[in-house]
C-alpha positions in Angstrom: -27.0 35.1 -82.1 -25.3 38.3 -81.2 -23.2 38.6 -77.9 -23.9 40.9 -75.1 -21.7 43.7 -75.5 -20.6 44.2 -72.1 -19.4 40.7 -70.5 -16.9 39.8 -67.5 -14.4 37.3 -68.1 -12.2 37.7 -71.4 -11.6 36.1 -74.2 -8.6 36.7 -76.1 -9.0 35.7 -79.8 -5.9 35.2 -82.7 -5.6 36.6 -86.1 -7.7 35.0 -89.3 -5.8 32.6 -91.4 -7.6 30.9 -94.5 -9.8 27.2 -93.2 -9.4 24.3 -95.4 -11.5 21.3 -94.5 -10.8 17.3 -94.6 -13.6 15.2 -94.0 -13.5 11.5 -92.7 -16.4 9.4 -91.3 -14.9 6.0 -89.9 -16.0 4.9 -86.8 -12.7 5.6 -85.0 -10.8 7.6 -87.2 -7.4 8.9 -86.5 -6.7 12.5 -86.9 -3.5 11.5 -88.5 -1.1 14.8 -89.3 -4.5 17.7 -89.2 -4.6 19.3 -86.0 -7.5 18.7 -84.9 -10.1 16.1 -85.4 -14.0 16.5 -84.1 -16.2 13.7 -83.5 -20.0 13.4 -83.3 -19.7 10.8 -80.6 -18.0 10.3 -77.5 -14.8 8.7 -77.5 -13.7 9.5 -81.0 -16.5 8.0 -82.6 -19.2 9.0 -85.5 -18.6 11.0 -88.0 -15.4 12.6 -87.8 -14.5 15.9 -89.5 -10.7 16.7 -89.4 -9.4 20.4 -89.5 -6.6 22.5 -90.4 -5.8 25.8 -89.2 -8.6 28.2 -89.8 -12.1 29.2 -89.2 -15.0 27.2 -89.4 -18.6 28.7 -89.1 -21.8 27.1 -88.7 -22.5 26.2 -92.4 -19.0 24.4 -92.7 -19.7 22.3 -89.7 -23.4 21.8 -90.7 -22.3 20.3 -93.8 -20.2 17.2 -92.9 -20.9 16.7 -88.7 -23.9 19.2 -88.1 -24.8 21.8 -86.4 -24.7 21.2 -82.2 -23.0 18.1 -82.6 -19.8 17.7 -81.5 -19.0 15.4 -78.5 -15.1 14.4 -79.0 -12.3 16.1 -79.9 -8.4 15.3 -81.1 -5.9 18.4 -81.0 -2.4 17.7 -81.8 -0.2 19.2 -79.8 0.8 22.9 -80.4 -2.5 23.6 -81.4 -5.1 25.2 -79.9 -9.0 24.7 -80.3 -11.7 27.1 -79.6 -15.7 25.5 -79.7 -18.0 28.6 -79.6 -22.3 27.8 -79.0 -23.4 30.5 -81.5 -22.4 30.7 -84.7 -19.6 33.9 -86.0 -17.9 33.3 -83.3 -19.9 34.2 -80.3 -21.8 33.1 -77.1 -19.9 30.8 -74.6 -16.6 29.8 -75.7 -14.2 26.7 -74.6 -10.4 26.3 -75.3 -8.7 22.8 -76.1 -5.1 22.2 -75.9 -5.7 18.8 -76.0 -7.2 15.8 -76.5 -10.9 15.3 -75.2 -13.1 12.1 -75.2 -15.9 13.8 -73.8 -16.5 18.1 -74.4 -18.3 18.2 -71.3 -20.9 21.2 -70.9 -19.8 21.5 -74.9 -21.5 18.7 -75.6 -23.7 18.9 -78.7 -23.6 22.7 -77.9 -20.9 24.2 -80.8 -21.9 26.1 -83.9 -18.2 27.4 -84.7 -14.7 26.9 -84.2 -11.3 27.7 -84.6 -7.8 26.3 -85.3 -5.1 27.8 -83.7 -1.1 26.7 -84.0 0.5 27.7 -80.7 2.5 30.8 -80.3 1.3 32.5 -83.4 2.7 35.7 -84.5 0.0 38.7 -84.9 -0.2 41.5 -86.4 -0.5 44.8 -84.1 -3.9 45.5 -84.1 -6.9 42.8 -84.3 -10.8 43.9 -84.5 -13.0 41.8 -82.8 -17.4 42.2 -83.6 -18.1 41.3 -80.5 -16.8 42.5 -76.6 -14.0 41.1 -74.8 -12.1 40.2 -77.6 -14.5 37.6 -79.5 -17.0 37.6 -82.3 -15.7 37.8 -86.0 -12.2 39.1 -85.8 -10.0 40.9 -88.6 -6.4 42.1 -88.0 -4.8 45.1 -89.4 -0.8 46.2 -89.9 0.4 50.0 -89.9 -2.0 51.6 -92.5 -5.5 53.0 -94.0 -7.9 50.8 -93.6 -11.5 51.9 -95.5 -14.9 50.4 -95.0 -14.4 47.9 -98.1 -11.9 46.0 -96.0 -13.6 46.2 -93.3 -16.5 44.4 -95.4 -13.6 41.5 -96.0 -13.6 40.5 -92.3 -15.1 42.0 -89.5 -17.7 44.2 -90.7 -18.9 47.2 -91.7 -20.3 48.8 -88.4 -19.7 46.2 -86.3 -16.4 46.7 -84.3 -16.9 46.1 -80.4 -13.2 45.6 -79.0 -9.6 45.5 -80.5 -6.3 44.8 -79.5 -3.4 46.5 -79.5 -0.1 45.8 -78.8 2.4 48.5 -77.2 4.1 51.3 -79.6 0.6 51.7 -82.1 -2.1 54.4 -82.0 -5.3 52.9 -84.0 -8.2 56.4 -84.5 -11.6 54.6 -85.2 -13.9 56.9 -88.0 -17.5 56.6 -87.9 -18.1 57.4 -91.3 -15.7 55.5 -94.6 -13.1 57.7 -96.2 -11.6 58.6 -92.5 -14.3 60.8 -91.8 -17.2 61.4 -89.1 -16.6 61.9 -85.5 -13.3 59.9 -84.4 -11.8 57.9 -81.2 -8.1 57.2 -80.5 -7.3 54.4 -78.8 -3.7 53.1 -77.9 -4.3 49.8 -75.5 -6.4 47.1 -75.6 -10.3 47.5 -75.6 -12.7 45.3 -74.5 -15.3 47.7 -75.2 -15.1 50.9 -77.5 -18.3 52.4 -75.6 -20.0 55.2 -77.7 -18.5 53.8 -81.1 -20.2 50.5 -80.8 -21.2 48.8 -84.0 -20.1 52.3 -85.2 -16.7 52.5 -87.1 -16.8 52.4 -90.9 -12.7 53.1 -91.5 -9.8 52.8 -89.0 -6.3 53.9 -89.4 -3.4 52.4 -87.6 0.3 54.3 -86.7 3.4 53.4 -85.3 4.1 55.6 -81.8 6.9 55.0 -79.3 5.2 52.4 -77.0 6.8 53.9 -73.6 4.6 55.7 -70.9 4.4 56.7 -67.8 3.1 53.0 -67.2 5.9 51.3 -68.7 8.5 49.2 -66.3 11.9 47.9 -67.2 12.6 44.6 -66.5 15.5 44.4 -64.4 18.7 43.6 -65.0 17.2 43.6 -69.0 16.2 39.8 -68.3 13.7 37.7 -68.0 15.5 35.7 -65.0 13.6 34.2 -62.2 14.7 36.6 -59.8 13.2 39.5 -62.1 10.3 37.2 -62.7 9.9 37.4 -58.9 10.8 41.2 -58.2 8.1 42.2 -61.0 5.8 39.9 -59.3 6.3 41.9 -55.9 6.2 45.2 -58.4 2.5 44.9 -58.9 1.0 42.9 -56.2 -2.2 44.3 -54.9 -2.9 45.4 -51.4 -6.2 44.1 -49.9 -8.6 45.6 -47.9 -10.4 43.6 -45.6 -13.5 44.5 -44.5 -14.7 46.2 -40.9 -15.5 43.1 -38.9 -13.9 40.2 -40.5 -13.3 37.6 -38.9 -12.1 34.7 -41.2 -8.0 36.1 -42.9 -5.8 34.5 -45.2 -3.2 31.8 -44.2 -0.9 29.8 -46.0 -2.3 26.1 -47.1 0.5 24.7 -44.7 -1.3 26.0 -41.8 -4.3 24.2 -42.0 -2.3 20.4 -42.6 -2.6 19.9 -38.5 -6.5 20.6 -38.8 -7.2 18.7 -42.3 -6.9 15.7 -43.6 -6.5 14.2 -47.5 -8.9 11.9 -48.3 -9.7 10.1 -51.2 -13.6 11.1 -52.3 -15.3 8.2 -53.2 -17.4 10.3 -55.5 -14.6 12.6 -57.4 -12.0 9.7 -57.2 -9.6 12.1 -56.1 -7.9 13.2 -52.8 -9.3 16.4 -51.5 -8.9 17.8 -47.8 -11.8 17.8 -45.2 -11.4 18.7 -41.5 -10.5 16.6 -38.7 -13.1 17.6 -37.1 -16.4 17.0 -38.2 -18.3 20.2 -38.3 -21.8 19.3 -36.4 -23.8 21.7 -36.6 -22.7 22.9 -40.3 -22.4 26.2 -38.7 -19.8 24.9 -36.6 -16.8 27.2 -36.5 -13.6 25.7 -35.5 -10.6 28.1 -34.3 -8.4 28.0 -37.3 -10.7 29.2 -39.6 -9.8 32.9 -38.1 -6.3 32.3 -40.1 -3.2 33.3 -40.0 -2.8 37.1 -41.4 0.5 37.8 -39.9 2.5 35.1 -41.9 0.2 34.2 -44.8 1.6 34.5 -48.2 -0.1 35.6 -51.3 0.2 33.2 -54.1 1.4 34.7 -57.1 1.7 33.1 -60.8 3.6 34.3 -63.3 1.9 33.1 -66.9 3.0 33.9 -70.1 -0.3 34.0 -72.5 -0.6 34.8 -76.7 -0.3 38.5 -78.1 3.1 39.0 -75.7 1.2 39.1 -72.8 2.6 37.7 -69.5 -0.7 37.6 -66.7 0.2 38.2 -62.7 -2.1 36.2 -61.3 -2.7 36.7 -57.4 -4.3 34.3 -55.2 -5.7 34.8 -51.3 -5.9 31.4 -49.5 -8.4 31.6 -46.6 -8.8 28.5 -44.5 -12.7 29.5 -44.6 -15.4 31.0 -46.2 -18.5 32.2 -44.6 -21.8 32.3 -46.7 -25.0 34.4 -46.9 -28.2 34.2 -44.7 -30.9 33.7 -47.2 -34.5 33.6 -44.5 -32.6 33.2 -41.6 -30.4 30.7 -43.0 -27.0 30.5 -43.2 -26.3 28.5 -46.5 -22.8 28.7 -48.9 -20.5 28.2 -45.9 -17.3 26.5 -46.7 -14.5 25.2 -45.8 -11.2 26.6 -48.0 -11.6 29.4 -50.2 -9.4 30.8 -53.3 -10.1 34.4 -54.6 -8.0 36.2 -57.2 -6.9 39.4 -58.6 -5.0 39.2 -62.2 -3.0 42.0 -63.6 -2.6 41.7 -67.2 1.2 42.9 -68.6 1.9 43.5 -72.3 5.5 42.9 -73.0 7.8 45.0 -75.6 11.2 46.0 -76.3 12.3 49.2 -77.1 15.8 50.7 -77.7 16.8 47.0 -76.9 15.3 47.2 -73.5 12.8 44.7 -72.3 10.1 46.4 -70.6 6.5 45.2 -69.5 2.9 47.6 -69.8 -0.1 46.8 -67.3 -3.2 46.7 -69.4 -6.2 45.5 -67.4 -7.0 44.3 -64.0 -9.1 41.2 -63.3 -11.0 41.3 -59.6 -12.5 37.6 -58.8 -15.6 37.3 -57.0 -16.9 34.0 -56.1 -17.8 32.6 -59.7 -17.1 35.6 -62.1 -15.2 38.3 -62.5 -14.7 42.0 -63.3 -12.2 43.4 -65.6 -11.0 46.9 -65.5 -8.6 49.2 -67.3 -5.1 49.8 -65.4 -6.6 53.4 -65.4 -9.8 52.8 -63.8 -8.3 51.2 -60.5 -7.1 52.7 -57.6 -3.0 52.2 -57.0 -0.5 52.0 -54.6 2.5 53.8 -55.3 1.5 53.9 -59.2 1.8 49.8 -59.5 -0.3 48.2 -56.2 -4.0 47.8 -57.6 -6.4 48.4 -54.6 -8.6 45.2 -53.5 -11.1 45.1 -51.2 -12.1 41.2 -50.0 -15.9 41.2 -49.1 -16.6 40.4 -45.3 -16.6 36.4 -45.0 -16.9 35.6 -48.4 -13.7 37.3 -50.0 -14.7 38.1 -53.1 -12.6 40.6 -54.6 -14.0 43.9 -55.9 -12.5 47.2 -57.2 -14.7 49.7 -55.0 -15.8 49.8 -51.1 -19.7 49.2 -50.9 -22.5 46.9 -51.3 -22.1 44.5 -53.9 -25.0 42.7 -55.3 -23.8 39.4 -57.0 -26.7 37.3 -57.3 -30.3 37.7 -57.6 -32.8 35.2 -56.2 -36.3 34.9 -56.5 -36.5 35.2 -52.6 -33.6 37.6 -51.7 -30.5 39.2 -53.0 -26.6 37.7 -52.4 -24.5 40.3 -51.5 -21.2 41.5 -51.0 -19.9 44.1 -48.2 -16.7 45.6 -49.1 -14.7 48.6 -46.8 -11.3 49.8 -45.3 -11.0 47.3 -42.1 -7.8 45.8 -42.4 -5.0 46.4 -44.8 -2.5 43.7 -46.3 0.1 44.5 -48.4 0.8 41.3 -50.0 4.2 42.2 -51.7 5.7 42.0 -48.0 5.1 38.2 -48.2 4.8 36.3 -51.7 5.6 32.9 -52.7 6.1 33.2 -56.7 5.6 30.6 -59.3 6.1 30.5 -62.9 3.0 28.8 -64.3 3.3 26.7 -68.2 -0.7 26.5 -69.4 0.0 23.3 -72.4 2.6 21.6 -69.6 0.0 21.9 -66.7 2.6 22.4 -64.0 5.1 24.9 -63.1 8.0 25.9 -61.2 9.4 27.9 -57.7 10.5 31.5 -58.7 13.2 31.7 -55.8 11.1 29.5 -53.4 9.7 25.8 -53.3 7.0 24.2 -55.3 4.5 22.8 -53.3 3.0 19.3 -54.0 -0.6 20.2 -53.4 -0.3 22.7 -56.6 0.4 19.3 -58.6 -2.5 17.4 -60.5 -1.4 14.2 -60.1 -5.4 13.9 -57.7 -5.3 9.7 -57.7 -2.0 9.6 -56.2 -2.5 8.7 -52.3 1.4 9.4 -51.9 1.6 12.4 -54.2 0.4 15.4 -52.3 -1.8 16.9 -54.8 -5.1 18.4 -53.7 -8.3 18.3 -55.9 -10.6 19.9 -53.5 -9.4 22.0 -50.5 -12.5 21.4 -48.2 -15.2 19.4 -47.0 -17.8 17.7 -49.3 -21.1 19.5 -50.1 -24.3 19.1 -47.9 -28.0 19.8 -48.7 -29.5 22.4 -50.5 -31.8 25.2 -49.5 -33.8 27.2 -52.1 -31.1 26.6 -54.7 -28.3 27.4 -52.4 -26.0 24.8 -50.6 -26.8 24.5 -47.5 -22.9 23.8 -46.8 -21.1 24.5 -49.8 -18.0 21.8 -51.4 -14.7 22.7 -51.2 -12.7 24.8 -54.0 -10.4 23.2 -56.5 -6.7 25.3 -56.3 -5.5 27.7 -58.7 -4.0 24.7 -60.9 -7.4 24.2 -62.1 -8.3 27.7 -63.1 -8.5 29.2 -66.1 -6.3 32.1 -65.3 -3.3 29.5 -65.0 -5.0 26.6 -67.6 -5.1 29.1 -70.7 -2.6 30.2 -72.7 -5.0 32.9 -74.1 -7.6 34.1 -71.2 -7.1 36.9 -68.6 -9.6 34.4 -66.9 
């Protein structure tokens, strides 16, 4: 089954390397030296089918575990894993770093795969059949590249997105032989409009990588202190909208109103108020915030294809839901929203310098990913927010944003010019290691509740950051659970996607 072309979150996909496949089907059998072992079962049991780096499509897997079967999975480490529910490649994807007795929502749900080692090297430019970077995928080096060898991987026809590192220029031909109308691209694509499913040859050149975009990194090192400057370089400011009532604050300024709790039902400690909140509407004083001192949270994470991804998170001590019929349901208590810029690194003339690529706005569940062109800046490197009224989801433009359709009413988002923050006045800065889960202070503290460590009642770390979930109301929760914290998103989790 063939992806939608247009999608929101991204996917960032390696070059092909040749699949080999070892086969074992002992009840509980070890994946030994492979790098990854797949199981039928749970636990590491059934048939087990052990992999080395490479591809593995539908008729591979259907042939010694089946098709939609996999429930377990081994990954030694400095691999990576990639389970994909359609076959080529496509449909909903999920990353392993590690090992898995149970693949969750993957669970009898995979019809192709991928085995990664860690830190590969690619080659410039990498074709990918489907948007946002996934699908079949061929990469290219410097060169002509004619419809037959586009037959070899990819396709004929059938190009949706490419990357493309800093310093080459790749023209996409309609027609074989380099002819037919033609598109010049020189920055990652995660979707080549009009020449969809249209390129039959592609040629790709060397070309000085600098631009008007490009950014030295100071001092010509990737210190902590430039780590942190560059952070402040690109963080966004954020409009809030006409009317808000519920800002931003640190997490520190909630402790006096919250306590951590272990949930009986998640095992783990969360936070819930002090105070319980009866009626659900209830609306205690420090959910207004604290804009004048609140930090924004932003990660430093380096990802595959030299990329490093700024990752910026608002912490509001509340979120304020929808009416849906007169009633207010989605309330909550904590809220995370993000906005990612996407860097590519290079060097040129031996100097270090980093690109922005793309922009990632956050909104509630999902996300929207722009070009560095299409977004509105501050002084050419402060991409323009706007955090809807209440909610906070993030969005590109002012307006009226419809999220979510429901069979009774529409969710919606209101976005305008009410209240500015520049967040580069007040960052804390973090450096963020996806395969160690954990990270480090770039020139300030590391706070325990970004640990993981959830079972620990002495340890600090926070699973959720608000009260437990309550009711329902035509699909909707009546009081919505808490958030997890960035340490749980995918933005900081993967070594590979934007988010």
């Amino acid at each position: 089954m063939r992806m939608l072309k247009k999608m929101f979150s991204v996917a960032l996909v390696t070059t092909i390397v040749a699949s080999t496949i070892a086969v074992g089907s002992e009840e509980t059998s070890a994946a030994g030296q492979s790098p990854a072992t797949v199981y039928k079962d749970v636990d590491y049991m059934g048939t087990a089918m052990e992999l080395s780096v490479g591809f593995y499509n539908v008729n591979e897997l259907a042939a010694v575990i089946g098709n939609d079967k996999i429930s377990s999975i081994k990954v030694t480490p400095g691999y990576r894993v990639t389970l994909y529910k359609n076959y080529n490649y496509g449909g909903g994807s999920k990353i392993f770093t590690a090992d898995s007795a149970w693949v969750e929502d993957f669970n009898d749900q995979t019809s192709s795969l991928k085995v990664e080692a860690i830190g590969t090297t690619h080659l410039p430019v990498t074709a990918y059949s489907d948007a946002t970077y996934t699908g079949t995928e061929q990469p290219f080096d410097v060169g002509n590249h004619d419809v037959s060898t586009l037959q070899s991987g990819v396709g004929n026809d059938q190009i949706s997105s490419l990357r493309i590192a800093p310093g080459y220029k790749v023209t996409l031909y309609q027609n074989y032989n380099f002819s037919g109308g033609s598109k010049v691209l020189t920055a990652d694509t995660m979707y080549v409009d009009d020449f969809n499913d249209d390129v039959s040859s592609i040629k790709v050149e060397a070309i000085s990588p600098l631009d008007a975009t490009s950014v030295a990194v100071p001092g010509n090192s990737y210190s902590e202190v430039a780590k942190r400057q560059l952070l402040q370089t690109f963080a966004p400011r954020i409009w809030f909208a006409q009317g808000e009532d519920y800002f931003p604050s640190s997490v520190e300024f909630t402790f006096p109103y919250v306590d951590r709790y272990l949930n009986a039902n998640s095992g783990k400690y969360e936070f819930k108020t002090k105070t319980t909140l009866d009626p659900l509407t209830l609306k205690l004083p420090y959910f207004a915030g604290d804009l004048a001192n609140a930090p924004i949270y932003a990660f430093w994470v380096e990802k595959e294809y030299n990329n490093v991804d700024f990752v910026y998170f608002q912490f509001t001590p509340y979120d304020l839901g929808k009416n849906v019929l007169g009633t207010e349901v989605g309330d909550h208590v904590g809220d995370w929203e993000r906005i990612t810029v996407r860097m590519a690194k290079f060097v040129d003339n031996n100097t270090s310098y980093l690109k922005p690529v793309q922009v990632y706005y956050g909104s509630h569940s999902f996300g929207t990913t722009y070009r560095w062109d299409e977004v509105n800046k501050i002084n050419g490197t402060h991409p323009v927010a706007y955090s809807a009224e209440g909610s906070h989801g993030m969005w590109k433009d002012a307006g009226v944003h419809v999220y979510q359709e429901l069979v009774i009413d529409q969710l919606t988002d209101v976005a305008n010019q009410g209240t500015a923050w520049d967040t580069w006045n007040n960052i804390q800065a973090f450096q963020y290691y996806p395969n160690q889960a954990t990270g480090n202070g770039l020139g300030n503290a590391w706070p325990t509740w970004l640990n993981k460590d959830y079972t620990n009642p002495a340890g600090g770390a926070v699973w959720r950051f608000g009260n437990p979930q309550v009711g329902t109301f035509f699909g909707q929760p009546l009081f919505a659970e808490g958030p997890s914290g960035p340490q749980e998103k995918t933005s900081l989790t993967s070594d590979i996607l934007l988010d």
